[in-house]
C-alpha positions, 0 to 999 in steps of 0.5 A, spaced: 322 780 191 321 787 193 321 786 200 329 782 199 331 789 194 328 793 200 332 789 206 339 790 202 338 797 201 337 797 208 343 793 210 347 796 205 345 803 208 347 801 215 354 798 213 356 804 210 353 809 217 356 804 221 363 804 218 363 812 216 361 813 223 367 808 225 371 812 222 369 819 224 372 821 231 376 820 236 373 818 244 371 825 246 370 828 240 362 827 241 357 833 238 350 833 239 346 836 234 338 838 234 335 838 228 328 841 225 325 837 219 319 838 216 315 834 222 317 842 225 313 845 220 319 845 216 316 847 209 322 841 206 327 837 207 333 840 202 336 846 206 340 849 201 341 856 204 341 859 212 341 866 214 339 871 221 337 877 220 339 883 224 332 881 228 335 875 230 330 871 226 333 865 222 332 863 215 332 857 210 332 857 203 329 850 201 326 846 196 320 848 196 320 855 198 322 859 205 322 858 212 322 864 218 324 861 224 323 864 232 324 858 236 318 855 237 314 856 230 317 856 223 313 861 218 313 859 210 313 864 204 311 861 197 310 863 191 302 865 190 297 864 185 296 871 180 300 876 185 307 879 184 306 881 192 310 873 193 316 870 192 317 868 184 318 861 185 319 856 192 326 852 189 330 857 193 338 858 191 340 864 195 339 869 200 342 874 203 341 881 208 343 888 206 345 894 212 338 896 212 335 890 213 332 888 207 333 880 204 334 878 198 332 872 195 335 868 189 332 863 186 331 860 178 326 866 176 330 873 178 333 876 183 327 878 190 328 884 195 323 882 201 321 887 206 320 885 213 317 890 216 312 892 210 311 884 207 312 887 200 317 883 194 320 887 189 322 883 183 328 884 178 329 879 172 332 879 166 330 883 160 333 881 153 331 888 151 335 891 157 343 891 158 342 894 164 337 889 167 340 882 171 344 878 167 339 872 168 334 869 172 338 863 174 340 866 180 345 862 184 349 866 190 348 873 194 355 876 197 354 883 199 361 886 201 364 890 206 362 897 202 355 895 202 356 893 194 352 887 192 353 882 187 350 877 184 352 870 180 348 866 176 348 860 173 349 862 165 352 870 165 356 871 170 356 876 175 352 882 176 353 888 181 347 891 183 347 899 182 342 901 188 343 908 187 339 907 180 336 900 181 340 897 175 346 892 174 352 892 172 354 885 167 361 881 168 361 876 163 366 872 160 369 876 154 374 869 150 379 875 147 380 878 154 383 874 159 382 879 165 374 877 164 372 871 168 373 865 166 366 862 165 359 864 166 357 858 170 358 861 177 357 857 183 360 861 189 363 868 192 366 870 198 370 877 200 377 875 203 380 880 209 383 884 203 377 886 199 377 882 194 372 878 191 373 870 190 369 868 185 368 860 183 365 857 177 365 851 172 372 852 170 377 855 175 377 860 181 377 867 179 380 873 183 376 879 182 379 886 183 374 892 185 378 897 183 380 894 176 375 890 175 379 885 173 379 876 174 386 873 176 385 867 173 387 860 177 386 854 174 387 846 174 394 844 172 396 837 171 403 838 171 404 842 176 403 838 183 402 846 186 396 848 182 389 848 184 386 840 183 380 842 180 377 847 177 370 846 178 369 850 185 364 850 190 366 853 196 370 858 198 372 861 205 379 864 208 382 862 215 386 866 220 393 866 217 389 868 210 389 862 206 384 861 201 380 855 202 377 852 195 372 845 195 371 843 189 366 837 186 370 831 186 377 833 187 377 834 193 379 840 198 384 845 196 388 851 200 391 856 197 397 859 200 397 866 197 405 868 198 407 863 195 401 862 190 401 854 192 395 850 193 395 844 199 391 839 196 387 835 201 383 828 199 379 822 201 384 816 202 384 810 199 389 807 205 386 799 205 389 798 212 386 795 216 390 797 223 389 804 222 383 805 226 381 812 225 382 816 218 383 822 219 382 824 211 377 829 208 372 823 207 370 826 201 372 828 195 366 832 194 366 839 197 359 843 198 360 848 202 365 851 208 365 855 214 369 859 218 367 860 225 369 865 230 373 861 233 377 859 226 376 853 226 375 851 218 368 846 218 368 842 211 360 840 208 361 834 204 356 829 199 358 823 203 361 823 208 358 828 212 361 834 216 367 834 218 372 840 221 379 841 221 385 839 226 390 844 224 395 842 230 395 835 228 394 836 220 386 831 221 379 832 219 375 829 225 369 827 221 361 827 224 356 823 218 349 820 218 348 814 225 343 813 226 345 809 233 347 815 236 341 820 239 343 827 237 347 825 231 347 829 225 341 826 220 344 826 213 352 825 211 349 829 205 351 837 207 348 842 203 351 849 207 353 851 213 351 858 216 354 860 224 349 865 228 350 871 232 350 866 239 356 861 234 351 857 234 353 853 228 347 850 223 347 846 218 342 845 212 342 837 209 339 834 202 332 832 205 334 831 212 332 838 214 337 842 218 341 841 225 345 845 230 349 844 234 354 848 240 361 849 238 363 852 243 360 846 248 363 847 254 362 839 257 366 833 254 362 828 252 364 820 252 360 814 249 360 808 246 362 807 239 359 800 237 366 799 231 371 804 235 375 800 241 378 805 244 370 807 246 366 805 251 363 798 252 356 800 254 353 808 255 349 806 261 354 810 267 352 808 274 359 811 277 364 815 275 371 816 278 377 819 277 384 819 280 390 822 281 394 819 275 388 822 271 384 816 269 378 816 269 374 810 271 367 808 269 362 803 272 356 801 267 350 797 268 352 791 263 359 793 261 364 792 267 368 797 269 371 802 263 379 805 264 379 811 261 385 814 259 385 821 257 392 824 255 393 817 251 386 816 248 385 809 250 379 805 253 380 798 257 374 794 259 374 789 265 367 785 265 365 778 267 368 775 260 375 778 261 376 779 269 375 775 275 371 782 277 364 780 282 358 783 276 358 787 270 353 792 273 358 798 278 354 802 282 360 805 285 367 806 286 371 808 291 379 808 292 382 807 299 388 810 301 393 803 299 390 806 291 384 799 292 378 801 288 372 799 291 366 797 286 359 796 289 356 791 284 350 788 285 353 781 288 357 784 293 363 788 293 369 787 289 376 790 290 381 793 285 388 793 285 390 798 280 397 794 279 396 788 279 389 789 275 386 783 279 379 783 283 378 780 290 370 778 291 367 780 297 360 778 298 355 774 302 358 767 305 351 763 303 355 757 307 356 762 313 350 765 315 353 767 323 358 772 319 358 779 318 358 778 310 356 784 305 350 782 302 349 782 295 346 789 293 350 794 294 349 802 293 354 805 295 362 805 297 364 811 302 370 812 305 371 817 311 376 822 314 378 816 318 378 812 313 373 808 316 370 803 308 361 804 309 357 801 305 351 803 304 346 796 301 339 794 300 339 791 307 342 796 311 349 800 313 355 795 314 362 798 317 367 794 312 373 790 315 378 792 309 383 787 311 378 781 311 372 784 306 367 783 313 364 787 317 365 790 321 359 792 323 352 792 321 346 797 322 339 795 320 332 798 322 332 795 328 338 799 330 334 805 328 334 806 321 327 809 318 329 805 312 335 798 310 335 801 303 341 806 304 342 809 296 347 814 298 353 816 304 357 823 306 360 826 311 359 833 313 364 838 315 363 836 323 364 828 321 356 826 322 355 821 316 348 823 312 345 818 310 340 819 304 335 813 303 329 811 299 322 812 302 325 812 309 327 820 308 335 823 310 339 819 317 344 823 321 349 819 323 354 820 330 359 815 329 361 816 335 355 815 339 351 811 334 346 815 334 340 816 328 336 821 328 331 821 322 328 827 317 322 826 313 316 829 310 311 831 313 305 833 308 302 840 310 309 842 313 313 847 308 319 847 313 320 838 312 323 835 307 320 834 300 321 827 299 324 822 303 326 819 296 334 820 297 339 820 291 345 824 293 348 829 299 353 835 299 356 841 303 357 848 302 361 853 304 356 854 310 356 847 312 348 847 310 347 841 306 343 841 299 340 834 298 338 830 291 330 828 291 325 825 286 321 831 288 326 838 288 332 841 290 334 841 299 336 846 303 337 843 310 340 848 316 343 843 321 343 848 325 335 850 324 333 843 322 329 847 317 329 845 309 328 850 304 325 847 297 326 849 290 323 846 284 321 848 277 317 855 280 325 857 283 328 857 275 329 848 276 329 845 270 326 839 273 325 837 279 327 830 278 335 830 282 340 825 281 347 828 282 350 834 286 357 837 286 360 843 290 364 848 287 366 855 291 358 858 292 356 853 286 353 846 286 353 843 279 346 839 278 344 833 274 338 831 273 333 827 269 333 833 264 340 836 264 345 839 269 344 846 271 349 851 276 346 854 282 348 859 287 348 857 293 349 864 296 343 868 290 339 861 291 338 861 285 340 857 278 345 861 274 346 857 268 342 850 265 346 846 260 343 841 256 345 837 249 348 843 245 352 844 251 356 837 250 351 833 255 351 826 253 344 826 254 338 829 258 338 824 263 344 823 268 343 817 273 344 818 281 350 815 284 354 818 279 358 824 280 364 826 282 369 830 283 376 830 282 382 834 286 383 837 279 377 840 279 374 836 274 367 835 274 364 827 272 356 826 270 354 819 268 348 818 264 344 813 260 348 815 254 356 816 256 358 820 262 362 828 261 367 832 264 367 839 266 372 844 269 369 850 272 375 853 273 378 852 265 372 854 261 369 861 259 363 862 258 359 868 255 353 869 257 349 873 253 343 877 253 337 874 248 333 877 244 327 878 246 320 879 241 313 879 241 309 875 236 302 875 233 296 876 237 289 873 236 281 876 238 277 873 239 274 873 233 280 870 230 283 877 228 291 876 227 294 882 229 302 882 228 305 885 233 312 886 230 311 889 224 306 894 227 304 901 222 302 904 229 305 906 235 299 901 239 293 895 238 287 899 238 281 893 240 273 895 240 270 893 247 269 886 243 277 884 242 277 884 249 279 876 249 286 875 246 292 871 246 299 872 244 305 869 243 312 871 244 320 867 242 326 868 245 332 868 240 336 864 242 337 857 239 342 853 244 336 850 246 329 853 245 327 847 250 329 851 256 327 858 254 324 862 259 318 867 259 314 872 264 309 877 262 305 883 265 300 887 263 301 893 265 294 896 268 292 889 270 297 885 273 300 887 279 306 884 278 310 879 273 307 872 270 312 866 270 310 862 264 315 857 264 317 855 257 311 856 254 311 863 249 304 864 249 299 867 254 292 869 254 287 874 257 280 875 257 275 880 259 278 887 260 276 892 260 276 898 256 282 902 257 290 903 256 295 897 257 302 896 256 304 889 254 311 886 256 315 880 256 322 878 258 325 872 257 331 868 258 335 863 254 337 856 256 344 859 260 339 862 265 341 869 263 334 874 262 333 880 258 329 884 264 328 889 258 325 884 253 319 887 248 313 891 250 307 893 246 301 899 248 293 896 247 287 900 248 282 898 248 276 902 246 269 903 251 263 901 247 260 908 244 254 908 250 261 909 256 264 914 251 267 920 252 262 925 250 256 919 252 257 921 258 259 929 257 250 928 254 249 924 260 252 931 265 248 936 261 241 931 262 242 931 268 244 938 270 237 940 265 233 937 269 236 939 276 235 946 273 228 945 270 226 942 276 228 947 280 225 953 276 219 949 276 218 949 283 220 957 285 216 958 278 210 953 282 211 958 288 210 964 284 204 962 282 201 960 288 202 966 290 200 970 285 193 966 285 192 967 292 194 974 292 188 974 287 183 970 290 185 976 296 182 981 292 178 979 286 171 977 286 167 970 283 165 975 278 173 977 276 174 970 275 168 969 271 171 974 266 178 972 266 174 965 264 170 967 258 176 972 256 181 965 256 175 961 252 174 966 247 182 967 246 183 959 245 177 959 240 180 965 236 187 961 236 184 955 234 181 959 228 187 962 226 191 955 226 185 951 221 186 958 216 193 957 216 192 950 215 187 951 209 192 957 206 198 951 206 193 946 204 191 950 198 198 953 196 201 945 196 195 944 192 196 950 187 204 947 187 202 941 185 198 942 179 202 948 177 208 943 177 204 937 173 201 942 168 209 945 166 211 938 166 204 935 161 205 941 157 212 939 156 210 933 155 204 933 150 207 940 146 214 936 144 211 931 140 206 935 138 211 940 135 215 934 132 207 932 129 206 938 126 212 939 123 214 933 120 206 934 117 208 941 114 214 938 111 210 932 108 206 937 105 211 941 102 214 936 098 207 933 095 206 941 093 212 941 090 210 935 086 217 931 088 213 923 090 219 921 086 225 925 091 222 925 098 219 918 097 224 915 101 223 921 106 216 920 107 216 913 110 221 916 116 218 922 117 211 917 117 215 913 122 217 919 127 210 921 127 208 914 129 213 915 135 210 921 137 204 919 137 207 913 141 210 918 146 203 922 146 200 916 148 205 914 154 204 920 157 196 919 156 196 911 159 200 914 165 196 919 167 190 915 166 194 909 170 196 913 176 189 916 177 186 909 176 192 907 182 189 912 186 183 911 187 184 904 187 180 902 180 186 899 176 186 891 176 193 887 174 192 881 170 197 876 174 198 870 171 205 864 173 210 867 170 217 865 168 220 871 171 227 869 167 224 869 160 220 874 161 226 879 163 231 876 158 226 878 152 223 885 155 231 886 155 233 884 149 228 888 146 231 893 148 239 892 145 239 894 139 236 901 141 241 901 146 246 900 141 244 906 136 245 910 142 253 906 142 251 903 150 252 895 151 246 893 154 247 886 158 243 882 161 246 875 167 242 871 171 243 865 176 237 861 174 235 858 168 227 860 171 223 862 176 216 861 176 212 867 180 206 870 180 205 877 177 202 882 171 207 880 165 205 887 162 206 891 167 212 887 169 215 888 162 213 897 163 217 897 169 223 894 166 223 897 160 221 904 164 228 903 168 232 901 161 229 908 159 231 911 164 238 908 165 239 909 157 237 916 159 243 918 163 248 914 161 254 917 156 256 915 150 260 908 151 257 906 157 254 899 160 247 898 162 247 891 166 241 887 168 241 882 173 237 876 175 238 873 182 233 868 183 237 863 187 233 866 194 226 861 195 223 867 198 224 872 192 227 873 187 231 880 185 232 884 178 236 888 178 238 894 173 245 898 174 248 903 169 255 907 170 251 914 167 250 920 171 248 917 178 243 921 182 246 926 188 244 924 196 240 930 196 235 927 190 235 921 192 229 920 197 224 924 193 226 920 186 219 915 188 215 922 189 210 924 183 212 930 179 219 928 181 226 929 177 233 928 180 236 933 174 231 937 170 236 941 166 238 937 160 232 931 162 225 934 161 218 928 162 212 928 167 216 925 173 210 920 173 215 914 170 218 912 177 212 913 181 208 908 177 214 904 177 214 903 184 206 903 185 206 897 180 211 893 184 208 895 191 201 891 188 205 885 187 208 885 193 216 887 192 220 893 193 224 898 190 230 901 191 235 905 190 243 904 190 246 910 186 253 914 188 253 921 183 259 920 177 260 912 178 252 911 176 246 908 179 243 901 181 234 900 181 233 893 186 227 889 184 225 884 190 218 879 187 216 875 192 216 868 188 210 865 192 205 870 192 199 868 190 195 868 196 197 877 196 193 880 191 187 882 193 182 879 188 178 886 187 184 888 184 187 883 179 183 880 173 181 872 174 187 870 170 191 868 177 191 860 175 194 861 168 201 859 167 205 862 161 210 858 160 215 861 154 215 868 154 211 870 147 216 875 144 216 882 146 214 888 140 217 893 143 217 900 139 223 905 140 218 911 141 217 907 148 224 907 151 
């Protein structure tokens, strides 16, 4: 049951295509559009806003979100997750591009300004408590005028005029008891006029907006008056030359306002039921989305459908193009959502979930093909030979359609095959008119002859009862007549002069009279009257008549001066009697003269090397090919111009034999699709120069540097960024196919690298230095921009070929030239000296020096161990100096606070007031009892640093669960730190690690670094202690505060005995961290410090976890395989921390 719902659907869809594509165009009014759809990267397929910027860069507003394109890649801007640095929404309804290059951006969420350069967003929306704010977030159309202004309209409130100056809004809403407001605050549309003033198109009637006055003029749907406008739901605006105002509406049709006599034309869909009438030229439909005037002036209507459609002013029509999916290059929906024309005129157009097509309204070529339900068509799209004659019709035979007469000054078609004629074969493969006006196909079985005025056929063919006679054979190619008006016929079994009187040959020519091959593709005759013969496989045949001589040219591989290919599709002469030949396998120059040919291929600028056709006008052959038609220049050799789809080509690929040339100038092209006509002479086209525009680079280590929208003048690359790749675009969008791109960089290349169509190149293992990276291209008319993009790179050495690398490398080496130099003049001094002395002085003198020198050294030894013994002594002295300041401190503070705490316990009881200081008593005993906790402390630490040093103290390690052990030591600790108003937190990423340790000591270091860390923190501020126990190897406590922090200077002595960072508001015996750190370093971790001054300070603990095989066993209790496995609650008192 579904799949027959699914094929009615089908088949309805297709009724409905075919017979709006019936009804579309007339025989020549063929566009090709390309199209980009979400398979492009298009993020979606409902296009409802297009636009280029001053870059050249093109933008599409859809669905879901905003695509950027260049040619070859589209770029998507969404809304992003938790930032304000995106778009606010994807649904995109409006977009627009002020004078200083910024978009704006409308969607359902408020108003975007998106700046390019710095990839920021600035959003305005609407605030209740604001009258100055945008009227409401629905945004529903962008117009910035010719003053710059720009003004908003909204689904809900009207319009809104942006006051850039202050960065706010002025309102324009619909105010009922003042009829100059506007009509309703549903807005859907607006456009500026020549005049300055803004039209405005809402849910209920067009409005005509004054700047100065700020006042609507009101237009409205009357139902008695035949001149007013027809609805009043507007959804498109637009101006023509003359300065009518044209309106679409939602279904009621397309209006014209004639603004001297204030009346509306009203243009409709037609209800006409006629079935003789074979076009309808109506508007298609009654529901207008969108409208364009392009430069031209030609009005383009956008419909819900029926497509796209345009009007024919001069004949009052609308010539129509809906969805068909039989026709390549048709436009892909009959839904049409805008319709935008770009700087090249390049119209674009933006459908509902068809993504957006382009196309060429200024197409030089007229395109003919053939239309399955228009009669006035051709009857078959494969052209295998096209004529025109003197009375302008142009003749074309197909492959299984006949022969077509087309008339173009009457718009009419009529077929002749098989089924209505007495014509020999469907299939024409050439066609020649003689002097008596016969049309002369070649067909495959034989030759048929055409009598233009009596329209009857004569079959000329072989006579299978005759085999003596001269009879054609079936498979002719080509038909040519020459000067003399001699009929050749060149077939798959050789070259036959024709007799036309009798349809026999004359004459016939095989290999054995001296063809190189029997398969003759194609016949011309030069200036000098030699035929040239183009065969296949058997290379180009010079022909004298006259003589019957032949004289073959073929390939010789490893010879550059030979043919390219003996693969022969079509001959013609220029102006300097050189003749270029049609190949399988480039372009041929042949000099008759030289009997050189010269060769030019893709490397040359072609845009295949696959010939099929080839036409001389003046300096220039007109070229088809497998992929196009392009023009060159036979004087400059070089291609001047390439024309493709968007050009009006019935398709990319053109078939050998025809093509032609008529005495008008027209040039014919048939192809696969239909065939096309161009008059060099009658068009005009202006080629302009593209844009140019480098685009993202990657490193080798996948870094992406955008080269457009660099902050600096240069690339700055490390010597490891010497491998990148970039990419670059042309924006030109006529065909992006046939975009061309060389590149060079400067200070490596030695000249241009041509790319061909590719847009991204790479280069790998530069050296370290200044570039200059360049790009030029050309668009698909050939036309380059030799200034194109460029861009400087440095890249830098690594440090060891630096600069001042080498200025360090010159000054070793010029100190050790010098210290070599002075050695020796001072080694020669010496010998002299000694020499002079062994001269003059005696073994004796020499005794003595040596007992002098001996008693000298002896002496400086001695004075060096004095030295040595006084610093010895002094660092002593300091030492003990330092420990006994900062013990007395120590021992004298809670000493004091003993005492006096005891003199005042002792008043009160004197005084006899036990009842009045009972309450006192229990707090002054418990600060006695926290003292003498302190007193304590200093004496344990003292005596365990003592005990450390000479190696007597001994840890009790046990397998402990370092979590829990941590969690309870820390909590112990909370409620003190709360009375000090500090938050101390605690976070782990384990439930528990077991490890092997002294639970004791372990907890007198960590509440030894919360003492410090509550020490230095501030009032209000946090402690945090991390566990991370995630790593099998080691587990990490952490202890961080955001107090005073430690300075740089302080912070590699923190570990040293007696050591403080800050003494002056801090006093203690700087004993704390040093046993803190000794204590670890006997269980095999680490300590270190991460602290930054004013931001606070990090102690790092690193535990081995499996650690029991590191402690010596002199040093630890016999406790090593015990395992606690829940941590007993830590009593912990505050005179502690």
């Amino acid at each position: 049951m579904i799949n027959k719902k699914r094929i009615l659907c089908l088949l309805l869809t297709f009724v409905i295509v075919i017979f709006n594509t019936g009804y579309t165009y007339a025989i020549e009014n063929y566009i090709n559009f390309m199209t980009l759809t979400e398979k492009d990267n298009l993020s979606q397929g409902t296009v409802r806003r297009i636009l280029q910027d001053k870059e050249g860069y093109m933008w599409f507003g859809t669905n879901d979100g905003l695509n950027k394109y260049n040619g070859n890649d589209i770029k998507v801007y969404k809304e992003g997750r938790f930032t304000q640095n995106s778009l606010p929404e994807n649904y995109i309804t409006a977009l627009n591009i002020d004078k200083d290059g910024m978009l704006w951006v409308g969607t359902s969420k408020g108003l975007t300004k998106f700046n390019q350069k710095r990839q920021d967003y600035s959003h305005f929306q609407f605030n209740s408590f604001d009258l100055k704010s945008i009227s409401s977030n629905k945004v529903e159309d962008i117009l910035i005028d010719r003053d710059g202004d720009m003004f908003i309209a909204t689904e809900d409130a009207g319009i809104n005029k942006f006051i850039k100056r202050k960065g706010h809004f002025k309102r324009y809403t619909n105010n009922p008891s003042n009829p100059k407001s506007i009509s309703n605050n549903r807005v859907n549309v607006m456009y500026e006029d020549k005049r300055g003033k803004i039209w405005v198109g809402t849910n209920y009637g067009l409005n005509e907006f004054d700047k100065k006055t700020e006042s609507f003029k009101h237009y409205k749907h009357d139902p008695n008056n035949p001149y007013s406008i027809s609805g009043n739901n507007i959804t498109a605006i637009t101006e023509d030359n003359k300065g009518n105002i044209w309106i679409g509406t939602e279904k009621d049709g397309l209006n014209k306002l004639d603004r001297n006599t204030g009346k509306f034309t009203v243009f409709k869909k037609s209800d006409n039921k006629n079935q003789d009438k074979k076009v309808d030229y109506s508007i298609g439909s009654n529901n207008i989305t969108s409208l364009l005037k392009d430069k031209s002036g030609t009005i383009w209507i956008g419909t819900t459908g029926a497509g796209l459609a345009f009007y024919d002013s001069e004949n009052n029509r609308f010539v129509k193009y809906s969805a068909d999916f039989n026709t390549p290059y048709g436009i892909m929906s009959s839904n049409i959502q805008t319709i935008y024309q770009d700087q090249n005129d390049i119209i674009w157009v933006g459908t509902q979930d068809s993504g957006v097509s382009r196309f060429n309204p200024n197409a030089p070529f007229s395109a003919y093909k053939k239309n399955i339900v228009f009669e006035d068509s051709l009857n078959d799209n494969v052209v295998l030979s096209v004529y025109k004659d003197e009375e302008g019709i142009v003749w074309a035979g197909t492959r299984e359609g006949g022969l077509n007469k087309v008339d173009l000054k009457n718009r009419k078609v009529k077929y002749y095959d098989t089924s209505n004629s007495k014509i020999g074969s469907n299939a024409i493969y050439s066609i020649h008119e003689d002097k008596k006006g016969i049309l002369w196909l070649g067909t495959d079985r034989g030759i048929s002859a055409f009598n233009k005025n009596t329209e009857e056929f004569k079959i000329y063919g072989n006579d299978y009862n005759n085999k003596s006679k001269l009879s054609i054979t079936d498979k002719v190619n080509t038909v040519y007549r020459d000067l003399e008006e001699n009929i050749w016929v060149g077939t798959r079994e050789g070259l036959y002069l024709l007799d036309e009187e009798t349809g026999k040959a004359k004459r016939k020519y095989t290999v054995s009279d001296g063809l190189s091959s029997d398969f003759i593709k194609t016949i011309y005759e030069d200036s000098d009257g030699i035929l040239w013969m183009g065969t296949i496989h058997g290379g180009l045949i010079r022909f004298n008549k006259y003589r019957n001589e032949f004289k073959t040219y073929q390939n010789v591989s490893g010879n550059n001066e030979s043919i390219s290919s003996n693969y022969i599709l079509d001959i013609t002469e220029d102006e300097e009697k050189n003749l270029w030949l049609a190949t399988d396998n480039g372009l041929n120059k042949f000099n008759k003269e030289t009997g050189v040919f010269d060769v030019f291929s893709e490397k040359d600028g072609l845009i295949t090397v696959t010939i099929r056709g080839i036409l001389a006008e003046g300096r220039y052959l007109w070229v088809s090919t497998a992929n196009g038609i392009f023009k060159f220049d036979t004087k400059l050799e070089k291609v001047v111009a390439n024309f493709d789809v968007m050009d009006g080509l019935q398709g990319k690929e053109f078939l050998s034999g025809s093509a032609y040339k008529s005495k008008d100038g027209d040039l014919i092209f048939g192809g696969t699709n239909g065939f096309n006509i161009v008059n060099p002479q009658k068009i005009d086209i202006q080629y302009k120069v593209p844009r140019v525009k480098l685009g993202v680079m990657k490193t080798h280590y996948d870094d992406d540097i955008d080269l457009e929208n660099l902050k600096q003048k240069e690339v700055e690359l490390s010597y490891r960024q010497n491998f990148f790749t970039f990419n670059f675009n042309v924006l030109d969008f006529k065909n992006t196919d046939n975009n061309r791109y060389k590149y060079m960089l400067e200070g490596f290349d030695d000249k241009w690298q041509d790319n061909g169509g590719r847009n991204y190149a790479s280069y790998t293992n530069l050296s370290p230095g200044k570039y200059v990276l360049k790009v030029k291209g050309a668009n698909s008319d050939g036309v380059w921009n030799d200034i194109g993009a460029s861009v400087k790179i440095k890249i830098n050495p690594p440090y060891w070929r630096t600069w001042w690398a080498y200025c360090i490398y010159i000054l070793i080496i010029i100190i050790i030239v010098y210290l070599s130099l002075n050695y020796v003049k001072l080694l020669g001094k010496m010998i002299s000296e000694k020499t002079s002395q062994l001269d003059k002085t005696n073994k004796y003198l020499m005794e003595e020096v040596e007992k002098r020198r001996k008693a000298e050294l002896v002496l400086k030894e001695k004075l060096k161990e004095n030295e040595e013994l006084f610093n010895e002594k002094m660092e002593i002295e300091k030492f003990r100096n330092d420990f006994f300041v900062n013990l007395s401190h120590e021992l004298r503070t809670p000493l004091n606070l003993i005492l006096g705490t005891l003199q005042v316990s002792k008043h009160y009881l004197k005084e006899d007031k036990i009842s009045y200081s009972s309450e006192k008593l229990g707090g002054h005993l418990d600060l006695i009892k926290k003292n003498c906790y302190r007193l304590q402390r200093v004496v344990n630490n003292i005596i365990d640093v003592s005990k450390i040093d000479s190696k007597q103290y001994k840890l009790n390690v046990k397998k402990v669960n370092i979590v829990s052990l941590v969690e309870e030591t820390v909590l112990s600790a909370t409620e003190y730190a709360r009375q000090k108003e500090l938050e101390l937190l605690i976070d782990t990423d384990v439930e528990e690690k077991y490890i092997y340790c002294d639970p004791v000591e372990i907890e007198r270091v960590v509440l030894n670094l919360i003492s410090n860390a509550l020490k230095f923190t501030p009032k209000n501020g946090n402690i945090w202690v991390d566990i991370l126990g995630e790593d099998d190897d080691y587990v990490s406590i952490s202890v961080k505060d955001n107090g005073m922090g430690i300075p740089k200077d302080k912070q590699k002595v923190i570990f040293e005995r007696f050591k403080q960072a800050d003494k002056k508001d801090y006093q203690g015996s700087g004993i704390g961290l040093s046993l803190t750190k000794s204590l670890i370093e006997m269980h095999g971790g680490s300590i270190e410090l991460v602290s930054e001054e004013n931001k606070g300070s990090e102690f790092i603990i690193k535990l081995p976890v499996n650690n029991e095989d590191i402690y010596d066993t002199d040093n630890i209790s016999s406790h090593i395989n015990e395992t606690i496995d829940e941590s007993t609650d830590v009593k912990v008192e505050m005179s502690e921390i």
